[in-house]
C-alpha positions in Angstrom: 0.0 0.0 0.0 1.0 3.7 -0.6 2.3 5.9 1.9 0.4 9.0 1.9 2.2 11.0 4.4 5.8 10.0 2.9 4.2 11.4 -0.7 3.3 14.9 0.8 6.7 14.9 2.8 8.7 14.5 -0.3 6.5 17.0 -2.2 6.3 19.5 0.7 10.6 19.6 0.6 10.8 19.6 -3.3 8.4 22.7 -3.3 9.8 24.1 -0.1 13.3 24.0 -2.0 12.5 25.3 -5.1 10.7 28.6 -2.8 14.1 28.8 -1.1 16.1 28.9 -4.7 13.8 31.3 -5.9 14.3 34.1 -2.8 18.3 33.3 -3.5 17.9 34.2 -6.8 16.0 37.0 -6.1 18.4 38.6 -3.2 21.3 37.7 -5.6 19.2 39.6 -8.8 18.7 42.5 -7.2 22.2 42.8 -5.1 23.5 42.5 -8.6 21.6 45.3 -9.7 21.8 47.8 -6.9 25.7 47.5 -6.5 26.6 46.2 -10.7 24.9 48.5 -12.5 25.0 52.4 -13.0 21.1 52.8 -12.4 21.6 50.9 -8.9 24.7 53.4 -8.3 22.4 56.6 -9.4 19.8 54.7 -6.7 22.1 54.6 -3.7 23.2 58.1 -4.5 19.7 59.6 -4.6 18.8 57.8 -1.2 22.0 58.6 0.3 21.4 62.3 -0.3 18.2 62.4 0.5 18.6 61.0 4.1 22.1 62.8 5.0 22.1 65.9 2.7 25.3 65.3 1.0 26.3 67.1 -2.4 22.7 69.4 -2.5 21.8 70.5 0.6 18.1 70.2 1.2 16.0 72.9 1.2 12.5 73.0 2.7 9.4 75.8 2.7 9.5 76.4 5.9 11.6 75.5 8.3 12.2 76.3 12.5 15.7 77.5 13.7 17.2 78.7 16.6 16.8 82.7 17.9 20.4 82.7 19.0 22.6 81.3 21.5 21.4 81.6 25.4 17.4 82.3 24.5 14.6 80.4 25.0 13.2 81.2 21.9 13.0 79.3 18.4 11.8 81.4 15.3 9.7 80.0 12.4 11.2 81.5 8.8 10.7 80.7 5.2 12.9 78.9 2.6 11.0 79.6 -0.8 8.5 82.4 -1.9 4.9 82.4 -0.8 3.0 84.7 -2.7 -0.9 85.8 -2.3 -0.7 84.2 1.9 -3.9 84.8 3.4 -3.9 82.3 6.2 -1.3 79.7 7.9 -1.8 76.4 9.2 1.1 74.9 11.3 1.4 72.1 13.7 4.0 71.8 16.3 5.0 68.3 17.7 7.3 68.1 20.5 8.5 65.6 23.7 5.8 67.1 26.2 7.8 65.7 29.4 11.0 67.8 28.7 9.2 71.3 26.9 6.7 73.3 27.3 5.8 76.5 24.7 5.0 79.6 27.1 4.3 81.9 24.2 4.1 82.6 20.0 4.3 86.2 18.7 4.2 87.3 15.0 7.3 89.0 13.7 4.7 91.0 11.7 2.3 93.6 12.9 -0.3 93.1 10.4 -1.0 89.4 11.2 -2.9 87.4 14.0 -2.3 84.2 16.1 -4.7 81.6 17.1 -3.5 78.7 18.8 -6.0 76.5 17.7 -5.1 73.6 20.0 -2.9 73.5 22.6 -2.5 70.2 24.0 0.7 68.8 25.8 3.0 67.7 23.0 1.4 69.3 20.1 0.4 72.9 19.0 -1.8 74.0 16.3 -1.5 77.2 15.1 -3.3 78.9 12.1 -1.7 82.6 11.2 -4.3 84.9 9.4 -2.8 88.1 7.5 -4.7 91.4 7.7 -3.9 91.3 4.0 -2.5 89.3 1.3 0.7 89.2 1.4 3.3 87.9 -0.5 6.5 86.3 1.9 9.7 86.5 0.9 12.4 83.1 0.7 14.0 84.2 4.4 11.0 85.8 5.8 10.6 85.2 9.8 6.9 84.3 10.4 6.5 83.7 13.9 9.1 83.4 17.4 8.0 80.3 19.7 8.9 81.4 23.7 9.7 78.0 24.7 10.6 76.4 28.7 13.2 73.4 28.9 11.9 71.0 32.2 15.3 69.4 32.2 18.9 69.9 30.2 18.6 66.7 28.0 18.1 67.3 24.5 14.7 67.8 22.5 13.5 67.6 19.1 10.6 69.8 17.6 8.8 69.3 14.9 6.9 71.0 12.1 4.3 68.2 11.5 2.4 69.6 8.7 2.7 73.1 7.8 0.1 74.8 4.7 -1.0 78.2 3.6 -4.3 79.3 2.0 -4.0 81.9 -1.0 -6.3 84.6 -1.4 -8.5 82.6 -4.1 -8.8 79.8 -1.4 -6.8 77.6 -2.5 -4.6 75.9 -0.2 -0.5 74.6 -0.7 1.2 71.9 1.4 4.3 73.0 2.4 8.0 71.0 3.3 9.1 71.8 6.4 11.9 70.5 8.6 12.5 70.1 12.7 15.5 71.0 15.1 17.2 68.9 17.7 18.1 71.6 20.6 
């Protein structure tokens, strides 16, 4: 009499095996191309750069810097040229347990903050411009007034940052965070 469980054994391993061939195959295919061919090259570059900023240094719409050495105080700025800005939406994400935001002020006269929502660890804030106006790449926006509970190191973040035209239309923005 047949062996039924000694069949499916021996065709289990034969597929089991060929599955285990074909991932080699695969690993070794693309290995080949990533570090054999000029495309893979041009691939490693791209992601390289992207992640560490080597050769082109990365530039973003908006981003968040320091005030100056000894303040409390980061300042929000622009990298590119908004034009027609009739509202701001920003969100701030940051380490609740070791910073706390005490206060936001508009470099400009003409424009006015609501902190939409203020809950530990993340800030909204929408800016709303008496006028249209058009911002120019280096622009300061807005100065955060922030308090450090302990002397480790924090990291804020501009989550998702977008500004509505005068037509109503609204653009996503790039933005970038700061390790202090």
């Amino acid at each position: 009499m047949k062996d039924i469980f000694n069949d499916y054994k021996k065709e289990r391993s034969r597929k089991n095996v060929a599955i285990i061939t074909a991932s080699f195959v695969f690993a070794l295919s693309i290995n080949v191309f990533l570090f054999g061919t000029d495309s893979g090259s041009r691939l490693q570059t791209s992601v390289l750069n992207s992640t560490t900023g080597v050769g082109a240094e990365k530039k973003v719409d908006i981003e968040i810097v320091n005030a100056g050495t000894g303040t409390d105080m980061l300042k929000i700025r622009t990298n590119s040229k908004l034009e027609n800005v009739s509202r701001m939406y920003i969100s701030l994400a940051f380490d609740a347990d070791t910073l706390t935001i005490n206060d936001i002020f508009p470099a400009d006269k003409d424009v006015d903050i609501v902190r939409n929502s203020n809950i530990p660890g993340n800030s909204i804030v929408t800016l709303s411009f008496k006028k249209p106006t058009t911002l120019k790449e280096g622009t300061e926006i807005f100065t955060i007034v922030y308090k450090k509970k302990n002397s480790d190191k924090t990291v804020m973040n501009l989550a998702e940052t977008q500004f509505k035209s005068e037509d109503g239309s609204i653009y996503e923005l790039s933005n970038s965070s700061i390790e202090f």
